[in-house]
C-alpha positions in Angstrom: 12.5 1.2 12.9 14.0 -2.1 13.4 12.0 -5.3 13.9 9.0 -3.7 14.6 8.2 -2.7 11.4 8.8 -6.0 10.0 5.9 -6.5 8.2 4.3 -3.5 6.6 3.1 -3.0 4.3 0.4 -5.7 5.6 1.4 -6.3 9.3 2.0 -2.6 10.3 2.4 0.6 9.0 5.7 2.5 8.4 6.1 5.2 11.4 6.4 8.4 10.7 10.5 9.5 10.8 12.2 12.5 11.4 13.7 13.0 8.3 10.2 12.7 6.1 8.5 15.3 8.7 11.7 17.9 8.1 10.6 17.5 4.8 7.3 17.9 4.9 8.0 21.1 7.4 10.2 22.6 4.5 7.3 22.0 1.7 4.7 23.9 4.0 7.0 26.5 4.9 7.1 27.1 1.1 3.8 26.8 0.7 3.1 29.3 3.1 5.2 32.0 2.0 3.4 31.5 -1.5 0.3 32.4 0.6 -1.5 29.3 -0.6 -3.2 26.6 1.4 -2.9 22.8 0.6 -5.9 22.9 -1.5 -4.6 25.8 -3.7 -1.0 24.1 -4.0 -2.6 21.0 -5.0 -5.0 22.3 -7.4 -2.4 24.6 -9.1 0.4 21.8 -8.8 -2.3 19.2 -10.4 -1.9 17.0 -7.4 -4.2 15.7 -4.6 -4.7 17.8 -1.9 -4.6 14.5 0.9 -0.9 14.2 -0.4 -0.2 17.3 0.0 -1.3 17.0 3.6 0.1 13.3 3.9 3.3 14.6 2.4 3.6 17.9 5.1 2.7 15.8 8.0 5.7 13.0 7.2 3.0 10.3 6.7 4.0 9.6 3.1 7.6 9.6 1.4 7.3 12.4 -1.2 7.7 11.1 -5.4 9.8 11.7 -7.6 7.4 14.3 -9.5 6.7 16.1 -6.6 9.1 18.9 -7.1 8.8 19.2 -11.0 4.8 19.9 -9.9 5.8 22.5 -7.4 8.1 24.3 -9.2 5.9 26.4 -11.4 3.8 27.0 -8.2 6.5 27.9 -5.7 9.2 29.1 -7.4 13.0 27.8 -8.2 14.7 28.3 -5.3 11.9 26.1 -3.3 12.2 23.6 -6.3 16.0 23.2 -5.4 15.7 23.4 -1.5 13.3 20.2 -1.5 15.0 18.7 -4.2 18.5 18.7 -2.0 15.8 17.8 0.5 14.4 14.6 -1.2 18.2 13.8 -1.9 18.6 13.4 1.6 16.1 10.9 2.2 16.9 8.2 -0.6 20.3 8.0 1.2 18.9 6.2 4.2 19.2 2.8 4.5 17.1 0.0 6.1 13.5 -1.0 6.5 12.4 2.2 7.1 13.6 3.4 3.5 12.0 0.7 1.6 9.1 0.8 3.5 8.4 4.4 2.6 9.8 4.3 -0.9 6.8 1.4 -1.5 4.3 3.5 -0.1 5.3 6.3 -2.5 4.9 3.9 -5.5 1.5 2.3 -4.0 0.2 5.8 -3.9 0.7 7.0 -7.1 1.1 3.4 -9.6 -1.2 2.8 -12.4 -1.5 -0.2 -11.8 -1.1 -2.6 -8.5 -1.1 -6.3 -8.2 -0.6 -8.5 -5.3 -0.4 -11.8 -4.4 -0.7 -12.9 -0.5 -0.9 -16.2 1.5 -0.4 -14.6 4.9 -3.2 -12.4 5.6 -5.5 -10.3 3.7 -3.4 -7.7 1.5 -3.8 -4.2 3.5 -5.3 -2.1 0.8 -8.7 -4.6 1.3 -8.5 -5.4 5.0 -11.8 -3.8 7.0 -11.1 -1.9 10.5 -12.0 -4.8 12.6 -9.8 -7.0 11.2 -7.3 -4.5 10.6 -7.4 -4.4 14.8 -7.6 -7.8 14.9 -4.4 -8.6 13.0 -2.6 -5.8 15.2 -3.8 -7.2 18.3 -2.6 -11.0 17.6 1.0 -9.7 16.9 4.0 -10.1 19.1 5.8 -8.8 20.6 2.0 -7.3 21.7 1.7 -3.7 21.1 0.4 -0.9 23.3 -3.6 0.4 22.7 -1.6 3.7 21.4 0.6 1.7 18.9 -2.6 -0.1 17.4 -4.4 2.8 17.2 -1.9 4.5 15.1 -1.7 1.1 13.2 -4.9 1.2 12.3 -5.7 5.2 11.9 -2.4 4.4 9.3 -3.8 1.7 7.2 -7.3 3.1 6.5 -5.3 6.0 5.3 -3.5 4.0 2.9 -6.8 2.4 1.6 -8.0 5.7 0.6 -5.7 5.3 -2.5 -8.0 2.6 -3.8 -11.2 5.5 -4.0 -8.8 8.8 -4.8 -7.1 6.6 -8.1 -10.1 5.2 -9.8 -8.3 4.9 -13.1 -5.8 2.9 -11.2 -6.0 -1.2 -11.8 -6.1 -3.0 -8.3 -5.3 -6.8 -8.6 -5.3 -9.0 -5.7 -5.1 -12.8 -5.6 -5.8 -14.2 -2.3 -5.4 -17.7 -0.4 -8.7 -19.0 0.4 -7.5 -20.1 3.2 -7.1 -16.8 4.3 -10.9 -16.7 4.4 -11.3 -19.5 5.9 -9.3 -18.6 9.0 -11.7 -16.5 10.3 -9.0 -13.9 12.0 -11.0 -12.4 14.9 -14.1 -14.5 15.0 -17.2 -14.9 13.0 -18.0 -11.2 13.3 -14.8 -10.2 12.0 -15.1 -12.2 9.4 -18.7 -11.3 8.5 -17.0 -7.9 8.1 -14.3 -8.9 6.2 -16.4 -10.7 3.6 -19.2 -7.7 3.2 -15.7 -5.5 2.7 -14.2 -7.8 -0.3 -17.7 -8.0 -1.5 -18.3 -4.3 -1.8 -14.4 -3.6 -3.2 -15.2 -6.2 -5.7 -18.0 -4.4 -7.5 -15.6 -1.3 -8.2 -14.1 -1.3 -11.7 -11.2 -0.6 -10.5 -10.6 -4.0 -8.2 -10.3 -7.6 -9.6 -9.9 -9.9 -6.6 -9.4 -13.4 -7.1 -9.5 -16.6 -4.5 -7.0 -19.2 -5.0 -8.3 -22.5 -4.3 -7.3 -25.4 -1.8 -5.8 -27.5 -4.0 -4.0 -26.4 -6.5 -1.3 -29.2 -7.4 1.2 -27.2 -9.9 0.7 -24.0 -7.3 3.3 -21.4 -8.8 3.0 -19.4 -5.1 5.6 -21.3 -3.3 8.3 -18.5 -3.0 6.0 -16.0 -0.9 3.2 -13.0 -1.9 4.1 -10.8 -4.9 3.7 -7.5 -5.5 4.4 -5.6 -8.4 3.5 -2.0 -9.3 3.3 0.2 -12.7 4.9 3.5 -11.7 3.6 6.6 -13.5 6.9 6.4 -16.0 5.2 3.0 -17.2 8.0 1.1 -15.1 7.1 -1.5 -13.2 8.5 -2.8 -9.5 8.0 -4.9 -7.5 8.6 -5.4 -3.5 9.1 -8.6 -1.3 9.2 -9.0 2.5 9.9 -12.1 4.9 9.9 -12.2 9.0 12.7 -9.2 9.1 13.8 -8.3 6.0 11.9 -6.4 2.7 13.0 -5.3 -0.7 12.3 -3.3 -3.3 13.4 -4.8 -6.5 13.7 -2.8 -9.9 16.2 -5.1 -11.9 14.4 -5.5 -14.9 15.1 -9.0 -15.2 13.5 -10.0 -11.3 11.0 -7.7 -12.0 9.6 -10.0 -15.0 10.5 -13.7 -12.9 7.5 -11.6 -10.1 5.3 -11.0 -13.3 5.6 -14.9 -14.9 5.0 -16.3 -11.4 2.0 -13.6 -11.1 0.6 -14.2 -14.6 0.8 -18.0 -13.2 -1.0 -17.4 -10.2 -3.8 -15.5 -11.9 -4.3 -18.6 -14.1 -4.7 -21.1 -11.2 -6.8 -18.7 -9.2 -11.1 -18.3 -9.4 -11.8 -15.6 -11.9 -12.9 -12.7 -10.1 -16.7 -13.6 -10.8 -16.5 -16.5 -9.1 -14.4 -15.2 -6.6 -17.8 -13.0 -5.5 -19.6 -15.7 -5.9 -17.4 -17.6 -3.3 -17.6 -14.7 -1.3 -21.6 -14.7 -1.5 -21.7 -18.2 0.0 -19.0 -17.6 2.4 -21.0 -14.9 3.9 -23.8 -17.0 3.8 -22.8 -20.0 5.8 -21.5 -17.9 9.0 
């Protein structure tokens, strides 16, 4: 994927790679010989149909769980062909790999925290400034490539709507805000988006303030995710380089500096309140 990709999971999305579409080819092919369509795998599997579909179509590395669900459905031969077949795919190295191990855990956490001071985390950003962020970017991209960018990270966002049991924290610059990325209209958008994700129970978001003299941000966003096993991860990314860390003990250094962060930031009241007046003065 190389450079390109540098910044997903909030720049771009993750393409799609050969080795996650053989696999999702060999999970339909099963499927199929089962006579069952994705809806009837899902339900009998206890799994969501869009992942099943995400999954097939090489948009979304496959979970650990996966094959222990399909098992019962499909049989034990299937079970050990895309386990071999999973295998395969935590051997690659790179950006790529991380990128689409992340996206795994995002989809399926119980819980998801985030802290950003570059631009609005992905999971909240509106379609126009989702095209907004794409089109500043450079090297500059083709009409294709941001259309795929953006068709890509509205996908993604479904996860906040299919998991409502699923605790979404986000702590935000309010500079961020402030930018206005795209223009007043964008950011009008943007706004009336974070309002209306704000109201779910699901979503805290909180607005990080100007001046903040003891700010406990200064190594970079954070984000950190409870896995269904009740583990908790966390991944990091700079200009051309990410990581997915699962050492306990760096794990915990993300979750004081978070715990921090949450502490200095509005409350997430306030943060809509913030938001309300924002809105108002454009």
């Amino acid at each position: 994927m190389g450079n390109a990709g540098n910044s997903w999971p909030y720049g771009s999305e993750p393409e799609v790679s050969d080795s996650l579409k053989t696999f999702g080819a060999v999970l339909k092919v099963f499927r199929e010989e089962a006579g069952l369509t994705q809806e009837q795998l899902a339900e009998q599997a206890r799994y969501s149909p869009h992942s099943i579909s995400a999954i097939e179509q090489g948009r979304r590395f496959p979970p650990m769980q996966l094959v222990g669900l399909v098992e019962p459905v499909l049989g034990e031969f299937a079970a050990r062909m895309l386990a071999a077949a999973r295998k395969s795919l935590t051997k690659r190295v790179g950006l790529a790999s991380r990128f689409h191990h992340w996206a795994a855990i995002e989809a399926e956490a119980l819980a998801l925290y985030a802290y950003e001071c570059r631009v609005i985390p992905g999971l909240l950003q509106p379609e126009p400034y989702i095209r907004a962020v794409q089109e500043i970017r450079r090297p500059p991209q083709s009409e294709e490539q941001i259309e795929r960018q953006v068709a890509a990270r509205l996908e993604r966002q479904r996860v906040i709507e299919e998991r409502p049991n699923t605790a979404f924290g986000f702590i935000i610059e309010r500079v961020l805000l402030e930018r206005q990325v795209g223009g007043r209209e964008v950011t009008r958008a943007l706004l009336d988006h974070l309002l209306a994700l704000g109201r779910r129970r699901n979503v805290e978001i909180q607005a990080m303030p100007v001046r903040v003299e003891n700010h406990a941000g200064a190594e970079g966003p954070i984000y950190l995710a409870e896995t269904a096993e009740h583990t908790w991860l966390g991944y990091s990314e700079a200009q051309v380089t990410s990581n997915l860390i699962s050492r306990p003990a760096e794990v915990g250094i993300l979750h004081q500096r978070y715990g921090t962060l949450r502490s200095q930031a509005l409350c997430h009241k306030a943060t809509l309140e913030l938001l309300e007046q924002m809105r108002g003065d454009l």
